[in-house]
N, C-alpha and C positions, 0 to 999 in steps of 0.2 A: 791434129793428132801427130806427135812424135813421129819420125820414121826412125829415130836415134832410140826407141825405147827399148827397154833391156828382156820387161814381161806383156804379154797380151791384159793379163788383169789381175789385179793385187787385191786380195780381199783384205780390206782395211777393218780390225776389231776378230780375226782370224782366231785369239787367246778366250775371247767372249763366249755364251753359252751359244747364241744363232749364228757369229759368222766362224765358230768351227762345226756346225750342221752347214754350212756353205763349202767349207774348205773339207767336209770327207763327200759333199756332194760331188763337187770338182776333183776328189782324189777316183770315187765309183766312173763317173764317166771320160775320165784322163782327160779332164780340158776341153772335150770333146775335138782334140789336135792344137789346143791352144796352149802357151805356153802362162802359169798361172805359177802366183807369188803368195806367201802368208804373210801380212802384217798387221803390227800391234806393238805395245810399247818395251814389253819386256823380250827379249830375244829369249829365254830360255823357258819362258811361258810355251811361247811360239811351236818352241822344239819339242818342248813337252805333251803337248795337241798333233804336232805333226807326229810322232811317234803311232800316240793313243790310236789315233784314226787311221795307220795304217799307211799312210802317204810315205813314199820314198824316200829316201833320207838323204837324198841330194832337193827337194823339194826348195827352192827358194824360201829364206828369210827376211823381214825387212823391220827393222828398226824406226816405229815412226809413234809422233805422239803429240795429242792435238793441243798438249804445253807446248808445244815447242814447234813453231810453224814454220819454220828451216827444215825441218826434219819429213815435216810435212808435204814442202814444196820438193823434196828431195826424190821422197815416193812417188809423187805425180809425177814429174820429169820422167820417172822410169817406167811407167805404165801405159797403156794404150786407152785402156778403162780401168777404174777402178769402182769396187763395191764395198761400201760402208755401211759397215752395223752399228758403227757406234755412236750413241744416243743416251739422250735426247738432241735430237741435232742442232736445235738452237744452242744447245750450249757447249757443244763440241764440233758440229758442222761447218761451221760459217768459212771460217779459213779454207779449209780443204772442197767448197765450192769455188772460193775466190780464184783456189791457184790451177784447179779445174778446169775453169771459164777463161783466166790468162792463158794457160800453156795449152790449151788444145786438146787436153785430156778427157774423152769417157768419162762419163761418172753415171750410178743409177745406186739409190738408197731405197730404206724402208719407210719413208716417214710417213706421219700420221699428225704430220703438226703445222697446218693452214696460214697461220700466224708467221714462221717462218719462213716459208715456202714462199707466201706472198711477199717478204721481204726479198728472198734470195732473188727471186723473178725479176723485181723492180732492180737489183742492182746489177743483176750479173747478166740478165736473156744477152742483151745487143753485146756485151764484151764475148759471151760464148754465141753467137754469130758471127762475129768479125775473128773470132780463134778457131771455128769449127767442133769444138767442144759440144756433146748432145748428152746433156744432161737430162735424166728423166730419174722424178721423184716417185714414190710411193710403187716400188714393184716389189710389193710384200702382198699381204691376202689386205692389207688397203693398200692399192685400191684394184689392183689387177683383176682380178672373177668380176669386177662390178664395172671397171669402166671397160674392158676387153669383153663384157657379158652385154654388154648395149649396143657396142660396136658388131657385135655379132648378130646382133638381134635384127639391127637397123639395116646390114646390109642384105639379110634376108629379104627385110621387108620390103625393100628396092627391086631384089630379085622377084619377088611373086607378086609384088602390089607395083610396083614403078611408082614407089611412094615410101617415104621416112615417115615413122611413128612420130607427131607431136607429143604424147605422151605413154611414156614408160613407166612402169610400177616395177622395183627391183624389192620380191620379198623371198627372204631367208626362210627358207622350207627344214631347212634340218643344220645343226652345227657344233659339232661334238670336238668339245677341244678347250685348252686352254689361249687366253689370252697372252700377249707374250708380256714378260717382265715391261719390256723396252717400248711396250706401249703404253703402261700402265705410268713409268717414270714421265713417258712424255707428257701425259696428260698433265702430271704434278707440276710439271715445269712449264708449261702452258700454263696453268691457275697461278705459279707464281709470276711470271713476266705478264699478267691480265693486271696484277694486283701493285706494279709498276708503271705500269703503260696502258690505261683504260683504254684508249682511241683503240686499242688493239681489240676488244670488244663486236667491233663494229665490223674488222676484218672477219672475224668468227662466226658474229652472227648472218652475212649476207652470204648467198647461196651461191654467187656469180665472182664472188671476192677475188677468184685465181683466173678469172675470161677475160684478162688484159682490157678492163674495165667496161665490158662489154653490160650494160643490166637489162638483164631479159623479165619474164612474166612472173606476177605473184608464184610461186610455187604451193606445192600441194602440203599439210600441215601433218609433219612426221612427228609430234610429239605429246601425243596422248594415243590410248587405245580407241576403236572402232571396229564397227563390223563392216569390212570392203566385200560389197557387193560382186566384183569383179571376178574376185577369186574363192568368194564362198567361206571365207573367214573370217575370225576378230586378227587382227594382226596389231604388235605392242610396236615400241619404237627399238629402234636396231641402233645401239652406239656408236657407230663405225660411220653411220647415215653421214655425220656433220664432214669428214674428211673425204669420203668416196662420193657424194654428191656433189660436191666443188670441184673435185676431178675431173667428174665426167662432162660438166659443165668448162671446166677449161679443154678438151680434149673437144666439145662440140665447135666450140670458138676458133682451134686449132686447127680444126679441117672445115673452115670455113664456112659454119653453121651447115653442117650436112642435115645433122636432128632438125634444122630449125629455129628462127631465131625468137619461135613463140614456145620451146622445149618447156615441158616441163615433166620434171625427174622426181620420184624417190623411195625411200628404202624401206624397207619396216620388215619384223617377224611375222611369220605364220605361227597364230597359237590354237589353233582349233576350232571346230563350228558350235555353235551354240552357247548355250550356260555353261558349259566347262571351256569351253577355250574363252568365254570372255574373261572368267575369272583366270584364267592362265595369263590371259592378256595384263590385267588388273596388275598380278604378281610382277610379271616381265617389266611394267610399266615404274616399277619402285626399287628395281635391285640395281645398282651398278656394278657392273662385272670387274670393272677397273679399280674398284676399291675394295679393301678387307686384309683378313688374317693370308687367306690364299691365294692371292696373287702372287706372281714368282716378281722377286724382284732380279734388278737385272744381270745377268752373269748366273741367273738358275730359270731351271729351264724343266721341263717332264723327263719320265721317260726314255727310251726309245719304244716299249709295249706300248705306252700311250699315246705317245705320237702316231705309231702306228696303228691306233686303234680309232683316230680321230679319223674324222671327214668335213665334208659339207656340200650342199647345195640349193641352191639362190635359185628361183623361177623368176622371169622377167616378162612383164606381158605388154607389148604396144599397140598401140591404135592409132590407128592412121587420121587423117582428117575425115576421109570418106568412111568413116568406124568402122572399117576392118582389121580381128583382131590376129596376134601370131603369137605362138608363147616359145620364149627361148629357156634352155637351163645348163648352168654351170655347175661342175661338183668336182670336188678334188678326193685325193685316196687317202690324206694323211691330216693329222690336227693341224688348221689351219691359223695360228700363232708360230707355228716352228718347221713341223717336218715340209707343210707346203709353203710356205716363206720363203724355207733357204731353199726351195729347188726354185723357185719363178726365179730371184731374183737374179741367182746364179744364167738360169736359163736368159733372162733378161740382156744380160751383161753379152754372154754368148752370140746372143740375136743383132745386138748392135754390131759387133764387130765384124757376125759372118753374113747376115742375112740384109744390113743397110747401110752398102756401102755408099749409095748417093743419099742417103738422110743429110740435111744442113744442120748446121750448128745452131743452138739454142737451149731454153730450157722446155723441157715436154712432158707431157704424160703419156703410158703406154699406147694408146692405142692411133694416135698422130706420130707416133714416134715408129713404133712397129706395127700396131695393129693384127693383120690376118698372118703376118709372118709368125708373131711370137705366138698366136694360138697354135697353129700348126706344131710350133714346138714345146708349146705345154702337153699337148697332144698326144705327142711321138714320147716326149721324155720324164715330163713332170707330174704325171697321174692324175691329170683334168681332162676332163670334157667339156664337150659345148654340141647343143644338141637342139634342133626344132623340133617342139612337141605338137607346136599343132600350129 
């Protein structure tokens, strides 16, 4: 990390629809003492957001643009951390990990996209080890509530059991909200680099694909409905499953197989008990939320009523070897594509810099990276809970 840096963190895509929801998040809580830059590629876009939202009008500017990877490397130099919204990141990313991972710089994104991530890992973890750079992917709503909702779960169950759950069931109890544009793009751009590059396929379809090639047990089959006995419901398959279940599974691998190295993970909806939540299930099981007329595309966005109308929250239930069971649950205050996006990541970015000062360089996911810090700070600042129900 720079000691020559100019800002603590430069939200990179600041002109965009989520990282200006990051840059009036960071204007409501002033940095929370940190000093905080807007960038993106047009300066007068920039000025025109920082205006809108209220931010001071000495607020830093920054000129930067993933054509042009000078410009790029220009803004890393100057930051401590920086946070990227803009995406798809395989097709805008890549550089601006590169120069990340070389100069020592922070970095924490939204992504949703396994395919690249898995690339980034393989080329850059040991260059951001040897630079101290701690780069940690996906602290958006994939995959923060799910893999900081395990971590939470698990270290409960240490405390009352003196024992990790080998098995976690992570299901979606309620989730009122739009999906964001910029997940929606990624996906597309994911099905076009599949339709390039098959072998990438294989990265996709394995569940273990991001555990630094660790392959652990068959996992449990998230992709048709069922009635889970567990929970007293039919539960459908949850979209988000295939990126926040390789998370949490590189995050087990990262803290040294804490879970387990017989873990098995995963995700699915709650749709109701009986013949109407089967058939809710049935439904669930055939829409994809990622496709259609109403999907935002990217740079549009809900809202603010809506955003603030949105929620959610996820039940997690583990069992231990000796089958005892603990139920944990996450839920945030705002629609969990945008309003609660840009406060984790924002808060994310925050975390690193004030709360892990001896974190080593590499690339991470939340909960090896921060873990019980950033909860705390979802907590105090970002409208989540985390909570043992039983």
């Amino acid at each position: 990390m720079s000691d020559n840096a100019k800002f603590d963190i430069v939200i990179y895509g600041a002109s965009g629809f989520t990282g200006r929801l990051v840059a009036e998040y960071m204007h409501v809580i002033k940095g929370h003492g940190l000093s905080w830059a807007m960038a993106g590629r047009s300066h007068d876009k920039l000025a025109s957001v920082r205006d809108e939202i209220g931010a001071d009008a000495a607020t830093p500017l920054v000129v930067a643009d993933a054509a042009d990877p000078e410009s790029v490397r220009a803004m890393v130099r100057d930051a401590r951390c920086i946070i990227s919204t803009v995406g798809p990141y395989q097709l805008y990313g890549s550089d601006l990990v590169a120069a990340c991972a070389e100069l020592g710089t922070d970095y924490v994104d939204l992504s949703g996209e396994p395919g690249w991530m898995h690339e980034m890992i393989n080329r850059y973890h040991e260059q951001a080890v040897n630079s101290g750079a701690r780069i940690v992917h996906s602290c958006g709503f994939d995959s923060i509530p799910f893999d900081l909702g395990v971590l939470f779960l698990q270290d409960a169950a240490s405390e009352k059991f003196g024992a990790t759950c080998p098995r976690v069931r992570g299901r979606v109890r309620a989730m009122n909200g739009e999906f964001s544009g910029g997940t929606a793009a990624s996906l597309n751009a994911t099905m076009e680099a599949l339709g390039k590059n098959p072998e990438l396929l294989a990265v996709l379809a394995n569940p273990f694909s991001l555990a630094n090639g660790f392959q652990g047990p068959e996992q449990p089959a998230d992709n048709k409905p069922y009635e889970d006995e567990v929970v007293g419901q039919w539960v459908a398959p949850f979209i988000m499953a295939a990126i926040n279940t390789k998370n949490v599974h590189r995050s087990n691998a990262l803290l040294g197989f804490a879970y387990g190295e017989d873990f098995q993970y995963d995700e699915m909806m709650l749709t109701g008990a009986g013949e109407e939540g089967k058939a809710v299930a049935e439904i669930v099981a055939t829409v994809n939320p990622l496709v259609g007329d109403d999907v935002p595309q990217p740079g549009e966005g809900p809202s603010k009523e809506s955003r603030e109308a949105g929620n959610y929250d996820v039940l997690f239930v583990g069992t231990t070897a000796a089958g005892d069971e603990i139920r944990a649950a996450v839920t945030g205050d705002m629609d969990p594509g945008y309003g609660s996006t840009s406060k984790m990541i924002a808060e994310s970015a925050v975390c690193l810099l004030q709360d892990c000062p001896d974190l080593a360089g590499g690339i991470y996911t939340s909960a090896p990276a921060m873990g019980q810090k950033l909860i705390k700070r979802l907590v105090a600042h970002a409208g989540l809970t985390f909570a043992i129900e039983s």
